[in-house]
Structure formats: structure tokens, C-alpha cells
N, C-alpha and C positions, 0 to 999 in steps of 0.2 A: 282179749287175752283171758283165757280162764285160766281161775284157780283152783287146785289142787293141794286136797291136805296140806290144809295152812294150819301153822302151829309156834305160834312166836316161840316156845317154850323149845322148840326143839332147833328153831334157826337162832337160839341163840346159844345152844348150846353147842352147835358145829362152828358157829361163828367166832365164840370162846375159843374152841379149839384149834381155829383155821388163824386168830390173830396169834397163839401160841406158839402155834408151829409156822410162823411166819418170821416171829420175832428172832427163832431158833435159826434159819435157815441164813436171816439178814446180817446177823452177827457172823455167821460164819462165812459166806461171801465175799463180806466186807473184811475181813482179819487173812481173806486169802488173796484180794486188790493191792491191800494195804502195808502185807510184811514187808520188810525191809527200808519201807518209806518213811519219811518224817513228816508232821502235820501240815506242814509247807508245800509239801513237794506231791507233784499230780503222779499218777501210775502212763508213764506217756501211751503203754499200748494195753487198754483195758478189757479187752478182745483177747488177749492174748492168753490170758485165763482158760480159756476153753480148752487149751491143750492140760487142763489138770485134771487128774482122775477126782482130785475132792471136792471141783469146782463143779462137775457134774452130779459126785453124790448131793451137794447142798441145792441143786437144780432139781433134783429126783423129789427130793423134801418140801422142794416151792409147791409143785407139780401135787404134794399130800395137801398142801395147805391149801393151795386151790378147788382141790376135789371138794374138801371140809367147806369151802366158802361156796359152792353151786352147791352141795345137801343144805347148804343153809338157804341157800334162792330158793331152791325147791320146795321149803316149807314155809319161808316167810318174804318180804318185801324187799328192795334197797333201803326203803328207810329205816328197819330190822337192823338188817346186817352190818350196813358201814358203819354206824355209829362204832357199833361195837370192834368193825378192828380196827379200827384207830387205836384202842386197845393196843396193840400188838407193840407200841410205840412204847406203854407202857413198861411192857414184858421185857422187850429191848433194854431198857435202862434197867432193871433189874439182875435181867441174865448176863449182863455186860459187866455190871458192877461182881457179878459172881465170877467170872470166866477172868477181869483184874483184881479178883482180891481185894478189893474194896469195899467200903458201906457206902449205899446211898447218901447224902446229906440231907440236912431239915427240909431245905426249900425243895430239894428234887424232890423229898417222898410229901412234901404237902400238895405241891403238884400235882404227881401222880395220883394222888385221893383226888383233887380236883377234878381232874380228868377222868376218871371213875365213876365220882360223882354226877358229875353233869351226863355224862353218856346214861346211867342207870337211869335220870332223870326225864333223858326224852323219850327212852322205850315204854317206861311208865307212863308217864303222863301223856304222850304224844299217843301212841298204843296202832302205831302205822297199819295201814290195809296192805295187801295188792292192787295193784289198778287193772280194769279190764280193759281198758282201751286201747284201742290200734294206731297205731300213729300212719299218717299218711307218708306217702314215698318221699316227698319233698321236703317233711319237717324231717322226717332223719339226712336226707340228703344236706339241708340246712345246718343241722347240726353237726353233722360230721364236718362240713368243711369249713368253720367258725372255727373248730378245734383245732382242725389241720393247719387253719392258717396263724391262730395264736401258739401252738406250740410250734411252729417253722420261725415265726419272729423271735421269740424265747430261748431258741438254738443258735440263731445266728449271733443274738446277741450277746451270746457265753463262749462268743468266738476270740479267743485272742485275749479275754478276760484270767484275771488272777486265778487261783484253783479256788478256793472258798468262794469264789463268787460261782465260778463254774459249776462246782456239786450243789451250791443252791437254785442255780436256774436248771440245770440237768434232773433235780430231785424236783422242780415244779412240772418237768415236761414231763415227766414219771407217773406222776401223781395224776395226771390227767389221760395220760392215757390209760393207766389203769382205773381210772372214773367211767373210762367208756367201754373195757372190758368188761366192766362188774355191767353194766349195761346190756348190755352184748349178750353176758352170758346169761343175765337173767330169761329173757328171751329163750334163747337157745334150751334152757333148763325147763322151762314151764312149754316148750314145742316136744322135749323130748318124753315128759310126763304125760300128754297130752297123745301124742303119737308112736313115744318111742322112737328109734333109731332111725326111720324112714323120712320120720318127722321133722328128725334135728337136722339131718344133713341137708335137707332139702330147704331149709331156712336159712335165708343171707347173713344173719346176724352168727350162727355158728361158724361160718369163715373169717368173718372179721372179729370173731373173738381170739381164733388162733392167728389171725396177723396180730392183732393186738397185743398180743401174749408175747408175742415174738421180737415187737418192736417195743413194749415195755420193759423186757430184759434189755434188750441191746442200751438201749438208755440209761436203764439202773447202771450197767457197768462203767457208764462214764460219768455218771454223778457217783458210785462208790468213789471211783477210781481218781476220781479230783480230791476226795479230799477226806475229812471226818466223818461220820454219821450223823455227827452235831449240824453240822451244814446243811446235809440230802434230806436225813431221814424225816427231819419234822414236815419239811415242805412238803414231801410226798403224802404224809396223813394228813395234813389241809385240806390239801387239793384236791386227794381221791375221791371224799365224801362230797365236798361240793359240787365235784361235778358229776357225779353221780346220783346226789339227794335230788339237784336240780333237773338231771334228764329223767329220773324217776317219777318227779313231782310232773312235768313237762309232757315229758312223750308217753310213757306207761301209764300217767293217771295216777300214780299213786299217793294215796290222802293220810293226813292223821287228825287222829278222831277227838281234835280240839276245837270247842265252840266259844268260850266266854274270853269278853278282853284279857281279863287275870291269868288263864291258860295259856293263852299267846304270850305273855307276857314271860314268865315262867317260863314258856319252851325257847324264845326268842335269848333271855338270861342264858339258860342251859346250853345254848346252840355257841352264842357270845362267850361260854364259861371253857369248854371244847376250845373254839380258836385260839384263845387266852393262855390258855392252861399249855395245850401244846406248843406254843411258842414262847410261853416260859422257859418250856423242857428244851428247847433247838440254842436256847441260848448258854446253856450247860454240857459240856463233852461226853457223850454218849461212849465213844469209841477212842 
């Protein structure tokens, strides 16, 4: 897999702006699942949203954040980009707290520096490549269907479950499958720099980015639509990086440029500081 005009400086700066305008989009989703309901109470048909004209503009908006997060593939790595929109988690709690009229509290915004922090910490210190490597048919076949079959168990078993338990399992099956769209697209992004349009289409991974994309929505709607944000949204910034860090490190090849124990040690903190930090914040009501 070659690369093309790598520029951490510039993938982190669509990636800023892709968690931004992500943050923007989830708030508003979620406030159009949610009217009328009480924290208790699931949205029974969360599909049904799609008949709203505002439910497609905040779709139109996903659709801006997404373009911002491929200009970010485009110039740097997965282990670049996700850190950083995990980010958007952050944004969320802010713009939330703006949209109720509210201040943040001590522990939320010590958090959210937490979460800041630690993320600035591994772009620095970790300082991620691209990988050139190709993965063979079978380790992606492998991987896709370890996914398919972990998030099929994680559905079933949010079957029949209370709503908060629902938008938690629904926001991890979320969170994974958009782990494997950032995937996806990376691919697809570095075929279409490489070839251009002829390029991309002709590459498997740009199919299954748009199934991906397709059934990542459909998901979000029934993890909004069960419950709070405080439920979904953190799980889903877990799990997207991980699984995303890990097919990045995995399939793609891609390394960061830490050699001494002390570095590991440091980026291992950082990485530990992230899990931490945002499941402080899921334990706080976002929405």
C-alpha cells in the first residue's frame, strides 16, 4: 500500500474538524430520536426518523464529517486519525451542555482535559507511519467474520434487555462497525490517491465501506433511540479506535515510531488514560 502526501499536521487537522462536525451532527440526531421521550423510555420505532426532513439534513452533516475524516486518511494513518476523534466525545459534552443551558461540572471538564491530554500525548510521542503492507484475502476474510460474528452475539443479546442496557450494547456494535469503516476507507482513500476513480471503485474495500456506512447508521438509530447519549455515545468511542488501531496495526502494517521501554510505557499510560477518561465521561449525562 503506498503513500501519498503524508502530513500528520494536515490529518490532524480534518480530523479536528471531522470530530467537530461529528459532535454537531450526534447531538442533533439524538435530540430528534429522543423528543418527547423520558430517560426511561426506548423510541419503539427508530427507523422512523427517516421520514424527517431534519433527520436527513443532520445525515447530510454526518456525510461532511465523514468526507473531513478520509482528507484526514488521505494524509495521515488510523493511528493519526482515531485518536483524535474520539475527540468529538469531547465536543459533544460541551455543545450539549451549550444547546441545555448549562455548565459543564469540575469532574466533567477535568475529564475532558484528561481526554485531550492523553490523545495529544500519543500523536506526539507515538508519531504513527502509514503501513505499506497488503494484507492477504484470508486475513481480511478472517477479520471480517470475527467482527460479524461478535457484533451478531452483542445484538442478540440486547434483545429483550432494558433500554440503557440496549443503547449500551447497540452503541458497542456501533462503535465497531464504524472501526471497520475507518478501515475500509482508509484503503479505499490511499486506491483513490493512487489511481483515482477507476481505482477506487475497483477496490473491494470501497463497497464494503458504503455497506458499512449504511449499517453503522442503521445501528446508531437503535442505540440513540434506546436511550441517553450517556449510554451509547461513550461505548461507541471505545470501540471504534480499537478496533480500528488494532486492524490498522494488523492488516495495514501501521507502526509508531516508539523504541525504549519508558515510550511504551508512556504510550501504554496514554492509551489506558483515553479508555479511562472516556468512561468517566459515559458515566455523566451527556444528553
Amino acid at each position: 500500500m503506498a503513500v501519498h502526501n503524508h502530513s500528520n499536521v494536515l490529518a490532524v487537522t480534518f480530523a479536528l474538524a471531522s470530530a467537530l462536525t461529528i459532535a454537531v451532527g450526534t447531538v442533533w440526531r439524538h435530540h430528534i430520536l429522543r423528543t418527547g421521550l423520558s430517560h426511561t423510555e426506548a423510541n419503539a420505532s427508530p427507523l422512523g426518523s427517516l421520514r424527517s426532513a431534519q433527520w436527513w439534513a443532520s445525515l447530510c452533516l454526518a456525510f461532511v464529517a465523514y468526507g473531513l475524516q478520509a482528507l484526514a486518511l488521505g494524509f495521515g494513518s488510523l493511528l493519526v486519525v482515531q485518536p483524535i476523534l474520539v475527540l468529538s466525545l469531547m465536543f459533544t459534552l460541551v455543545l450539549s451542555a451549550r444547546v441545555e443551558r448549562r455548565r459543564m461540572d469540575t469532574g466533567e471538564a477535568l475529564w475532558a482535559l484528561a481526554l485531550t491530554a492523553c490523545v495529544g500525548v500519543v500523536i506526539v510521542l507515538g508519531r504513527p507511519v502509514p503501513g505499506q503492507r497488503v494484507a492477504a484475502w484470508w486475513e481480511w476474510a478472517a477479520a471480517i467474520a470475527v467482527g460479524a460474528i461478535a457484533c451478531a452475539l452483542v445484538v442478540a443479546a440486547a434483545y429483550r434487555r432494558p433500554p440503557y442496557a440496549q443503547a449500551l450494547l447497540y452503541g458497542i456494535v456501533c462503535g465497531a462497525v464504524f472501526g471497520y469503516l475507518a478501515v475500509f476507507s482508509k484503503v479505499a482513500v490511499d486506491a483513490f490517491a493512487a489511481g483515482g476513480l477507476p481505482a477506487l471503485v475497483s477496490t473491494w474495500q470501497f463497497w464494503a465501506m458504503l455497506a458499512a456506512s449504511v449499517l453503522g447508521t442503521a445501528v446508531q438509530q437503535y442505540a440513540f433511540g434506546a436511550g441517553v447519549l450517556s449510554a451509547s455515545l461513550p461505548a461507541m468511542k471505545i470501540v471504534e479506535p480499537l478496533i480500528a488501531l488494532t486492524l490498522g496495526l494488523t492488516i495495514l502494517g501501521e507502526s509508531l515510531q516508539v523504541n525504549t521501554v519508558a515510550e511504551w510505557a508512556v504510550m501504554g499510560a496514554s492509551i489506558s488514560g483515553m479508555l479511562v477518561a472516556t468512561g468517566m465521561l459515559a458515566r455523566r449525562p451527556v444528553a
